[in-house]
BAVO-229203 format. One line per 8 residues: number of its first residue (from 1); their letters; for each residue z, x, y of N, C-alpha, C. Coordinates in Angstrom, 1 decimal. Layout:
! residues N
NUM) a) Z X Y Z X Y Z X Y  ...
END
This chain:
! residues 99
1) xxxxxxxx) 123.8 122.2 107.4 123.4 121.8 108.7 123.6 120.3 108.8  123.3 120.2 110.2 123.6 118.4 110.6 122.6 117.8 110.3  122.5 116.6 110.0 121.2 115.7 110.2 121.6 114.2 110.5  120.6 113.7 111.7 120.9 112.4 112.5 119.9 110.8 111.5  120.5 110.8 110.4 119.8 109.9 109.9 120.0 108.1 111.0  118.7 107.5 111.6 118.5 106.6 112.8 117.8 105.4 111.7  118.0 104.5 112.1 117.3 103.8 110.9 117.6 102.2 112.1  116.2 101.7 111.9 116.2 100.6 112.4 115.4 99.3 111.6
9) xxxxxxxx) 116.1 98.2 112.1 116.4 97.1 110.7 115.4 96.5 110.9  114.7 95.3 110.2 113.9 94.1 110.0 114.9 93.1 111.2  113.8 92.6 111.5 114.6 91.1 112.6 115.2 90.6 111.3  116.5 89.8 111.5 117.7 88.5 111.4 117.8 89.5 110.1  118.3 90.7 109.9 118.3 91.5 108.9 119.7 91.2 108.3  120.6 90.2 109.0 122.1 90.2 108.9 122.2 89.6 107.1  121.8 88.6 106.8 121.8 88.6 105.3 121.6 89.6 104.2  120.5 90.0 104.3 120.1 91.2 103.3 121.1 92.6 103.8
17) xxxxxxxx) 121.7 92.7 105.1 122.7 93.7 104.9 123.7 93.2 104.4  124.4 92.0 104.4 125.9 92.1 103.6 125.1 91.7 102.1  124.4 91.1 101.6 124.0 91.2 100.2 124.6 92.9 99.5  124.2 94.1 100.1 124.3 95.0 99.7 125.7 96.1 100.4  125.8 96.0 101.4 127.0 96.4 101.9 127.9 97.7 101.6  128.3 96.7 100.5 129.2 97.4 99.5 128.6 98.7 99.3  127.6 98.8 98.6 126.6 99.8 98.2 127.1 100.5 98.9  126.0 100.5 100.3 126.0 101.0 101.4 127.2 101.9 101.9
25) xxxxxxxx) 128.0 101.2 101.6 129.3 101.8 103.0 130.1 103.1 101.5  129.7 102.7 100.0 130.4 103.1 98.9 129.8 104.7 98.6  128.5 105.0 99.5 127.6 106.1 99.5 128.3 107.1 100.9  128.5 106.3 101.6 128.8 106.9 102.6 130.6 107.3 102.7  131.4 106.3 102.0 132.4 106.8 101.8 132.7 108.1 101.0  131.6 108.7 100.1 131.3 109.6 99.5 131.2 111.0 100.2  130.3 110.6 101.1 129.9 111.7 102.2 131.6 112.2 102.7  132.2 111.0 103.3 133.3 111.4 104.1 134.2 112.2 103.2
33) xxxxxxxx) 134.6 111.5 101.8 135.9 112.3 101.0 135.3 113.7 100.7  133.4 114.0 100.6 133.4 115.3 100.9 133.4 116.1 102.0  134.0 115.6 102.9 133.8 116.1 104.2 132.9 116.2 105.2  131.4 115.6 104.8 130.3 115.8 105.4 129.7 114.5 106.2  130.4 113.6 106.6 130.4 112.6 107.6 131.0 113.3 108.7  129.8 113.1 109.5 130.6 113.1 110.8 130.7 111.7 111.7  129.8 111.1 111.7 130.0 109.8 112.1 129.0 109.0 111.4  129.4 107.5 112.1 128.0 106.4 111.0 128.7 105.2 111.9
41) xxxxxxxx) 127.8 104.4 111.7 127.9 102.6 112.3 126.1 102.3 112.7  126.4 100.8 112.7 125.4 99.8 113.1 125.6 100.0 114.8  123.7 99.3 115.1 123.8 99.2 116.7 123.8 97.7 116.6  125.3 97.1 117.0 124.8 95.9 117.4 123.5 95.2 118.7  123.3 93.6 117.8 122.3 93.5 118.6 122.3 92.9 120.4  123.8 93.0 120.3 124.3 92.8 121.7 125.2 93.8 122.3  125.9 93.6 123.8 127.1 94.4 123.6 127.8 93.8 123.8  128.1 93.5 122.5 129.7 93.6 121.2 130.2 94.1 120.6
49) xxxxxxxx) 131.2 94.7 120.0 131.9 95.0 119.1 131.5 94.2 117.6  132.0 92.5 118.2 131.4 91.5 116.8 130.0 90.9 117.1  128.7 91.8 116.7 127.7 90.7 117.9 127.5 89.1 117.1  128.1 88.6 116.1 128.5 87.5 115.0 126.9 87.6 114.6  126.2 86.0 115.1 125.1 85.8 114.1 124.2 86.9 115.0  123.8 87.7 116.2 123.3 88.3 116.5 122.6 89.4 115.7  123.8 89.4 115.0 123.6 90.7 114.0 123.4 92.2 114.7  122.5 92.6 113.6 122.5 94.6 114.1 121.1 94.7 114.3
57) xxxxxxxx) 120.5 95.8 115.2 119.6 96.2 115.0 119.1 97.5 114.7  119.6 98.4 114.0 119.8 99.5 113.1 121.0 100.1 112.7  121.1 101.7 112.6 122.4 102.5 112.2 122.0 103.8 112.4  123.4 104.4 112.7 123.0 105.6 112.9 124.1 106.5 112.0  123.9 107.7 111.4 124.6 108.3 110.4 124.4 110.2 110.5  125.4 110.8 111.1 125.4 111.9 111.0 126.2 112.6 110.1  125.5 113.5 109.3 126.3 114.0 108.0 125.3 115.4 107.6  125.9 116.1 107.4 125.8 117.4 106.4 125.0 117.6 104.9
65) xxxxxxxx) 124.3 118.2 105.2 123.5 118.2 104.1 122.7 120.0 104.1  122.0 120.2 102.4 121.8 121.6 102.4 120.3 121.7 103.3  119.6 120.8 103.4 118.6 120.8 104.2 118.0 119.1 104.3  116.7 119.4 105.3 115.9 118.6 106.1 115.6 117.7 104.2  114.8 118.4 103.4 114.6 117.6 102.4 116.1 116.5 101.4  116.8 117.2 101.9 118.2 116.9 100.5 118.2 115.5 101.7  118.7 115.6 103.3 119.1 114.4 103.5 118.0 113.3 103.4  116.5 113.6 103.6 115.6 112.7 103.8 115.7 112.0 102.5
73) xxxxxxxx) 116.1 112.5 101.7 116.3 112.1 100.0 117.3 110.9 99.9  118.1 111.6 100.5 119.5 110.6 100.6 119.2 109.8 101.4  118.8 109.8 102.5 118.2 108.4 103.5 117.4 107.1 102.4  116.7 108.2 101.7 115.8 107.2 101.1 116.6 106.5 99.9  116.9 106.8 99.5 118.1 106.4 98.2 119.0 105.3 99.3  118.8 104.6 100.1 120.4 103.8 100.6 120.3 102.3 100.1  121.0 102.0 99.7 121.0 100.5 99.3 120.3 99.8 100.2  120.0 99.9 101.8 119.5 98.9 102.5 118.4 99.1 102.3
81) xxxxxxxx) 117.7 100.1 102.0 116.3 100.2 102.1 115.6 99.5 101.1  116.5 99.3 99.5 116.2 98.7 98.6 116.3 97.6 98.6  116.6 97.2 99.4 117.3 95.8 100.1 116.3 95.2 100.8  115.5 96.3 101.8 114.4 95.9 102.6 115.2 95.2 104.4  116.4 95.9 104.4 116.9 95.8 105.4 116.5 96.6 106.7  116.1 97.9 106.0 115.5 98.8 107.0 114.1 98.6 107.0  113.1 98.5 108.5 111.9 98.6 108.6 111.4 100.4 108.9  112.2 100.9 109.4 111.8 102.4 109.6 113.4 103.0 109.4
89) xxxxxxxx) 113.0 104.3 109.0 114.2 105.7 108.9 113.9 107.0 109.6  114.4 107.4 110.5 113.8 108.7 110.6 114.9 109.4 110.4  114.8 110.6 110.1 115.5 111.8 109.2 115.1 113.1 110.3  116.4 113.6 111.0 116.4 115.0 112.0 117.1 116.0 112.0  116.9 117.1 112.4 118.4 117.8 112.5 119.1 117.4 113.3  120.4 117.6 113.6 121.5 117.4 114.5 122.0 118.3 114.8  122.1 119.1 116.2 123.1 120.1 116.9 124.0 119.6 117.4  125.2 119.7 116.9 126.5 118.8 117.4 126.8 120.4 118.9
97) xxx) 127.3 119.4 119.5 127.4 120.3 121.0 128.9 119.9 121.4  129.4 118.8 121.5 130.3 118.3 121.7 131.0 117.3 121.3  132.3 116.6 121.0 133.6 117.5 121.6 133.7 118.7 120.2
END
């Protein structure tokens, strides 16, 4: 099943996210070569594409997992959190409806 991992950051969070990054994006590239990304990105904190020092104010990550517990596990395991980049995670199912 799907799940909508939403995760929103600590203010001026832009340091402590590229500190860890790598991690980050290295977990998720994982998901994708198994096939179970469906999408992921930051909300910038403007509307931008580059919002520069603005920074992000969370992410969003839809991906495949065997249940509600396996992804909340994996949300909790992310580099940013160990990082203290994230202030909240919430962990949902996802019904993909469209396209």
């Amino acid at each position: 099943m799907l799940y909508a991992v939403i995760s929103q950051d600590i203010a001026n969070s832009s340091e402590k996210r590229a500190s860890v990054r790598s991690a980050h994006l290295e977990r998720l590239n994982k998901l994708k070569d198994e096939g179970r990304l469906v999408i992921a990105g930051p909300h910038p904190a403007i509307d931008s594409e580059d919002p520069g020092e603005a920074g992000f104010t969370g992410s969003l990550i839809v991906a495949e997992f065997d249940t509600l517990d396996a992804a909340q596990a994996w949300a909790d395991s992310d580099p940013y959190i160990a990082a203290g980049v994230y202030k909240k995670v919430t962990v949902k199912p996802f019904k993909k409806v469209l396209p």
